[in-house]
C-alpha positions as CSV (number, residue, x, y, z in Angstrom):
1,X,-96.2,-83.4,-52.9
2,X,-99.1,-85.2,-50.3
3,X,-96.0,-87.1,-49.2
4,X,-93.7,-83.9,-48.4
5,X,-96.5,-82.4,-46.9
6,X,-97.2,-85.5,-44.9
7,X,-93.0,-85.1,-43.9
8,X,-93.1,-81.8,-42.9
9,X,-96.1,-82.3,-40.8
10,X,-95.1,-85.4,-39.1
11,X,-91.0,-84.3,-38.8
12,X,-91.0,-80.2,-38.1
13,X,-91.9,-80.3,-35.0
14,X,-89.3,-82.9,-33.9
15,X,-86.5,-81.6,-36.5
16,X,-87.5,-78.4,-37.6
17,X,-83.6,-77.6,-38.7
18,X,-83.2,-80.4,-41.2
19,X,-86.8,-80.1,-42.3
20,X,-86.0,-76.3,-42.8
21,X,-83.5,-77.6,-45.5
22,X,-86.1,-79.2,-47.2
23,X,-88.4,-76.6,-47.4
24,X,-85.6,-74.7,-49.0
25,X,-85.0,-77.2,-51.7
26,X,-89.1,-77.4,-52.5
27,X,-89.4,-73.8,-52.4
28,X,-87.2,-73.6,-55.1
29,X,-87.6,-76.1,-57.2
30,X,-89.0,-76.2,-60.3
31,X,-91.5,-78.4,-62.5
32,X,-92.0,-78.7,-65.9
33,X,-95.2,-79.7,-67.2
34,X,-96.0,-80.5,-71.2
35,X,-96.8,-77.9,-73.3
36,X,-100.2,-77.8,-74.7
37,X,-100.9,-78.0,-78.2
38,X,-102.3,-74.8,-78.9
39,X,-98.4,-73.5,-78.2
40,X,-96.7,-75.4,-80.9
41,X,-97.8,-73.0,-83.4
42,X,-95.7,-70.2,-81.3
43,X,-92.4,-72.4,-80.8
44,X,-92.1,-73.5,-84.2
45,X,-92.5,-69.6,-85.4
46,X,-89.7,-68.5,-83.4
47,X,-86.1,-68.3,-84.2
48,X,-84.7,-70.0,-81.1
49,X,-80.9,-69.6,-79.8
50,X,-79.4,-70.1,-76.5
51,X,-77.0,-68.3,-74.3
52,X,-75.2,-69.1,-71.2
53,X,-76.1,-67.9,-67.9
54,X,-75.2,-68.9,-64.3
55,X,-74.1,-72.3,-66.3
56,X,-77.3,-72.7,-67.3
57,X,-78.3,-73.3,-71.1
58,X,-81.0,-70.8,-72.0
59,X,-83.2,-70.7,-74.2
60,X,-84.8,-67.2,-76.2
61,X,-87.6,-67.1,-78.8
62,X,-87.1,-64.1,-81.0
63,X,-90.6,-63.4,-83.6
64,X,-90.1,-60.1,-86.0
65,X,-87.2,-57.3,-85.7
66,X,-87.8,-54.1,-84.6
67,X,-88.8,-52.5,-81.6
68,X,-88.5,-55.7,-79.0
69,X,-91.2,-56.3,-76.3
70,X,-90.1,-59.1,-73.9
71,X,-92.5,-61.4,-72.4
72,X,-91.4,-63.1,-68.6
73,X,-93.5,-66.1,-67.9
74,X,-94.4,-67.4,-64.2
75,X,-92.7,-70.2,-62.0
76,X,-93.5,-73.2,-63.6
77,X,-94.2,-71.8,-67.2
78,X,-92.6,-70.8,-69.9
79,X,-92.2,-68.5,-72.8
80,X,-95.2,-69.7,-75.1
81,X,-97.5,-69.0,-72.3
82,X,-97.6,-65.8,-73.2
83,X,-97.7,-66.3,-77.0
84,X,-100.8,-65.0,-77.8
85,X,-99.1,-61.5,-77.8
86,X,-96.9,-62.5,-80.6
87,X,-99.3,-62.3,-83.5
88,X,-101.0,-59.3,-82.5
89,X,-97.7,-57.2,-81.1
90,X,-96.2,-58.3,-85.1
91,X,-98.8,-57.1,-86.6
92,X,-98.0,-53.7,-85.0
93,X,-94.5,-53.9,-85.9
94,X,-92.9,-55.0,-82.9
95,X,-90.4,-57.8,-82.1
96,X,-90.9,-60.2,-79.6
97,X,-88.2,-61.6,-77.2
98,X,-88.9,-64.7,-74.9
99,X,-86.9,-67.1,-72.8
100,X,-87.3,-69.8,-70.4
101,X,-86.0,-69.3,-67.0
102,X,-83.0,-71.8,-65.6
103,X,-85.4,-74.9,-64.8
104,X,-88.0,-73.5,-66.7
105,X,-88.9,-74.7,-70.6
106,X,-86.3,-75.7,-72.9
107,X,-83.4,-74.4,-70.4
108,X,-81.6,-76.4,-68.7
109,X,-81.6,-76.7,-64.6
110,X,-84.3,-77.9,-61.8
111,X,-84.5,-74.5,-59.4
112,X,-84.0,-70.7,-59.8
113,X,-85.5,-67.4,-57.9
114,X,-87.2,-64.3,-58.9
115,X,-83.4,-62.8,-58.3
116,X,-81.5,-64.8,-60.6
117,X,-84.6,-64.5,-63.2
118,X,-84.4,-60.4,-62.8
119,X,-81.0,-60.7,-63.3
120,X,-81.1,-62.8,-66.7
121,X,-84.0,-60.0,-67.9
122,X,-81.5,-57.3,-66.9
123,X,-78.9,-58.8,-69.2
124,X,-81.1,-59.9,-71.8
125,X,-81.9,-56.0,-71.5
126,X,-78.4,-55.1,-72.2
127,X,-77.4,-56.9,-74.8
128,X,-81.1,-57.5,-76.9
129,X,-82.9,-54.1,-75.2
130,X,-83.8,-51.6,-74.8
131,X,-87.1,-53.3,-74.7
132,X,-90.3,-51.1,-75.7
133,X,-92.1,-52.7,-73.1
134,X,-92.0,-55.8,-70.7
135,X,-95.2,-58.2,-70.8
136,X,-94.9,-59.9,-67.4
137,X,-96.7,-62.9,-66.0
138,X,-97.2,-63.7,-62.4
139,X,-93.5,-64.3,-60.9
140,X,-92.6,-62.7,-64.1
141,X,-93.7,-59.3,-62.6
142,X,-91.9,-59.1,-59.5
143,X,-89.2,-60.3,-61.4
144,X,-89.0,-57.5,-64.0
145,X,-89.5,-55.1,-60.7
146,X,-86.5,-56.4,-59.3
147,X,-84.5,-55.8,-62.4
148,X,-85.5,-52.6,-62.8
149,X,-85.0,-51.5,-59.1
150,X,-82.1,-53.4,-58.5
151,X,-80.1,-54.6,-61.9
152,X,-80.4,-51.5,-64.1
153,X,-83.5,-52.6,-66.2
154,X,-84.5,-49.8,-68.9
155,X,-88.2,-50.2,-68.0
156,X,-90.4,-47.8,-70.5
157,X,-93.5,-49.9,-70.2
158,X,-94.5,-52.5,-67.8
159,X,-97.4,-54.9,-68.2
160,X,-98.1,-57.2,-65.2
161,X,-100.4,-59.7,-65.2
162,X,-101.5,-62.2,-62.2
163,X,-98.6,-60.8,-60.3
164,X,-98.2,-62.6,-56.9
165,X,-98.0,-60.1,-53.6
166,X,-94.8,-59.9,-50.9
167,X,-92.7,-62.8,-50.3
168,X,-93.8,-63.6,-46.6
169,X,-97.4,-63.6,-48.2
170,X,-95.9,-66.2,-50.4
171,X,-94.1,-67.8,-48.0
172,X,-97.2,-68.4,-45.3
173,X,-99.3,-69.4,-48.5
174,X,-96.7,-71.7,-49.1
175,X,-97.3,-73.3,-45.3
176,X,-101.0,-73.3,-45.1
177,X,-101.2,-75.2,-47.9
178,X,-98.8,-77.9,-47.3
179,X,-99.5,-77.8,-43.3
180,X,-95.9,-76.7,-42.5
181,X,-95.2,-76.1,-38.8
182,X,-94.8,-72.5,-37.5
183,X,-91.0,-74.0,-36.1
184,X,-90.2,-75.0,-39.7
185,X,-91.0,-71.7,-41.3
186,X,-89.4,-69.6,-38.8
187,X,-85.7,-71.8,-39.9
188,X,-86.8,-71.2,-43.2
189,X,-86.6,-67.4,-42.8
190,X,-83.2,-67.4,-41.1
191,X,-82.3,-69.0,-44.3
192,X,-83.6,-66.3,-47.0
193,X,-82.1,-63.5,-44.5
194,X,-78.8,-65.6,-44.9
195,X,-79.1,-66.2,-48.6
196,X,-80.8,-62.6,-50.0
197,X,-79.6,-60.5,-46.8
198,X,-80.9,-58.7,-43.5
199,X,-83.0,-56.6,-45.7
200,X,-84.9,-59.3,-48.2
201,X,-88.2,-58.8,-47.2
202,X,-88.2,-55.0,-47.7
203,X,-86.2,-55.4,-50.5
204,X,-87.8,-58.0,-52.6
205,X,-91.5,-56.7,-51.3
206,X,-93.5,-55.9,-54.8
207,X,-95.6,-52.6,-53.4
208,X,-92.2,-51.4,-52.7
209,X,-90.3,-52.1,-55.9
210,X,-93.4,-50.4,-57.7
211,X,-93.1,-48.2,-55.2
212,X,-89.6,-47.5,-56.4
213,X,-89.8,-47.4,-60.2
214,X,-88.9,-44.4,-62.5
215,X,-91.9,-41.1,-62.6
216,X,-91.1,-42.2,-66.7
217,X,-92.0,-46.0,-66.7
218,X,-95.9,-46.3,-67.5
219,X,-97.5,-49.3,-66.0
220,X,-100.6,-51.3,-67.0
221,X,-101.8,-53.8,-64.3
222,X,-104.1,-56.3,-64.8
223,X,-105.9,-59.2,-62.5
224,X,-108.7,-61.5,-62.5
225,X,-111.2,-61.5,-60.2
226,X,-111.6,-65.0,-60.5
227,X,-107.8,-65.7,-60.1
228,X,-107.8,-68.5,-57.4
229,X,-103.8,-68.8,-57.1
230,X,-103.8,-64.7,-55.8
231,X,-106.4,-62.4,-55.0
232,X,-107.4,-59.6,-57.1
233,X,-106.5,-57.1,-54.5
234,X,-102.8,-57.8,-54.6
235,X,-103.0,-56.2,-58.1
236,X,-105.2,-53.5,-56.9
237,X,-102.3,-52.5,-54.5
238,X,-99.4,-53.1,-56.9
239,X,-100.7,-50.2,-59.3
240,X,-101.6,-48.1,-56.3
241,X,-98.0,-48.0,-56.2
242,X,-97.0,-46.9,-59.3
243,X,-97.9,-43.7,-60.0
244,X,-100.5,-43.1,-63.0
245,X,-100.6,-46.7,-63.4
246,X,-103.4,-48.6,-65.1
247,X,-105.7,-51.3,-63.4
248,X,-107.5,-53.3,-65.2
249,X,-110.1,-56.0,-63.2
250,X,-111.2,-58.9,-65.5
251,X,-113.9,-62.0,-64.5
252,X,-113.9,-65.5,-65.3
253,X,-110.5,-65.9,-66.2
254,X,-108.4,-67.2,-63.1
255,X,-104.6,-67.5,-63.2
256,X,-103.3,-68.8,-66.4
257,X,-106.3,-68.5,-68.8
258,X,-106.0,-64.6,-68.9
259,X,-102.7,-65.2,-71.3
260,X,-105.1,-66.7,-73.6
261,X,-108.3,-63.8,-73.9
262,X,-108.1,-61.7,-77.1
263,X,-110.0,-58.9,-74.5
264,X,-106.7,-58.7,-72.5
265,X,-104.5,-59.0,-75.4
266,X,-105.6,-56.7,-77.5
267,X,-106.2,-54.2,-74.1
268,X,-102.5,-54.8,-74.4
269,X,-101.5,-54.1,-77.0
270,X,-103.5,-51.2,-77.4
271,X,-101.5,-49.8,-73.9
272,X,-97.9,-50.8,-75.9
273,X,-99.0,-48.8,-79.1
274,X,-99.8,-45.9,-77.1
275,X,-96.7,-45.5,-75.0
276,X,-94.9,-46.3,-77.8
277,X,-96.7,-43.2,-79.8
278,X,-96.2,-41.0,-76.8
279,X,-92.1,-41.6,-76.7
280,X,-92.2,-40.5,-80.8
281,X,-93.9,-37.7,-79.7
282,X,-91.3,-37.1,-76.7
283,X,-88.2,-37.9,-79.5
């Protein structure tokens, strides 16, 4: 990645078209990285199956039967990420439902988007839902958003963890960090308002989608004060958009280690028990 950066800084200026291009193709690539031991334990206690999407192979994770909670990783992750709600969520009954994005995990391709993961949650909705609530990580959040707002996602309970902010926040991360020129990002642009339409930013902006959701979906937001990859305050605004939603402001964990605190599972767990109470009440 030192040498992209090193082409986009030494290129964009002189072709900031064609280097546009390649900014396309790195923003939407995907990398897979090993899975730790401490997940094994999680992939081999799942029944796993595939289904075909978008011609990609996909790959679910199914613990228990009952009422299903679905977990949506983050770019670059996958499924067992999140599985240290598994134990605890069966122990309360629920099922569990994960999967592994197109270039993500076990399924099969090298890019995808937070649209084409919303729409594979939406259909996973439809024909393993209606979900009891949707654990989401990072990307995973704006992602369930999107397929709630925009694919028909029954969305009773939301949890959202890590999530990132706007896309153009994203996006000018994205630049800073690999020293992108201003003439190079501004191509890039034209291309998401060609690819997602006139109206992307507004439209896949996560304090709108919040924004957006159903007065019945209840909504437990959590972030880490110590989360280097996106400040805490992006969480702080993303529940300030969703009426009577929870925020929840941990320390010490960062990005990725909050999947793994027993505090913030069982907070979460708790939250699922109690909405699903409240709709047996409301039955």
């Amino acid at each position: 990645m030192r040498l992209v950066s090193l082409l986009f800084r030494w290129l964009g200026p002189v072709l900031p078209g064609p280097v546009s291009r390649m900014m396309y193709f790195f923003w939407f690539r995907t990398y897979r990285y090993p899975m730790p031991i401490r997940e094994q334990h999680w992939l081999k206690s799942a029944r796993q199956s595939h289904i075909e999407f978008d011609q990609h192979d996909i790959c679910l994770y199914q613990w228990g039967r009952g009422k299903t909670i679905l977990l949506a990783h983050g770019w670059n992750g996958r499924a067992t990420q999140l599985g240290g709600f598994v134990e605890p969520l069966l122990a309360q009954g629920f099922a569990v439902l994960g999967f592994d994005a197109p270039g993500h995990g076990q399924s099969s391709g090298r890019s995808t988007s937070a649209v084409q993961i919303a729409r594979l949650i939406a259909r996973l909705d439809r024909e393993y839902g209606p979900f009891e609530a949707v654990i989401a990580h990072s990307l995973g959040v704006p992602a369930a958003l999107y397929a709630a707002t925009h694919e028909n996602l029954r969305l009773h309970a939301l949890v959202g963890i890590g999530s990132p902010g706007s896309l153009p926040y994203l996006i000018n991360k994205y630049a800073d960090t690999m020293r992108i020129p201003a003439a190079v990002t501004g191509q890039f642009l034209v291309r998401l308002q060609r690819e997602f339409g006139d109206d992307w930013e507004q439209r896949l902006d996560i304090t709108h989608m919040a924004g957006q959701l159903d007065a019945s979906t209840r909504a437990l937001i959590i972030h880490d004060n110590d989360d280097l990859d996106i400040p805490a305050s992006i969480g702080q605004h993303i529940a300030g958009s969703i009426p009577g939603a929870g925020f929840v402001l941990t320390s010490g964990l960062g990005h990725r280690r909050i999947l793994r605190s027993a505090a913030v599972t069982g907070l979460v767990v708790q939250f699922i028990v109690a909405c699903a109470r409240q709709d047996d009440v409301i039955e």
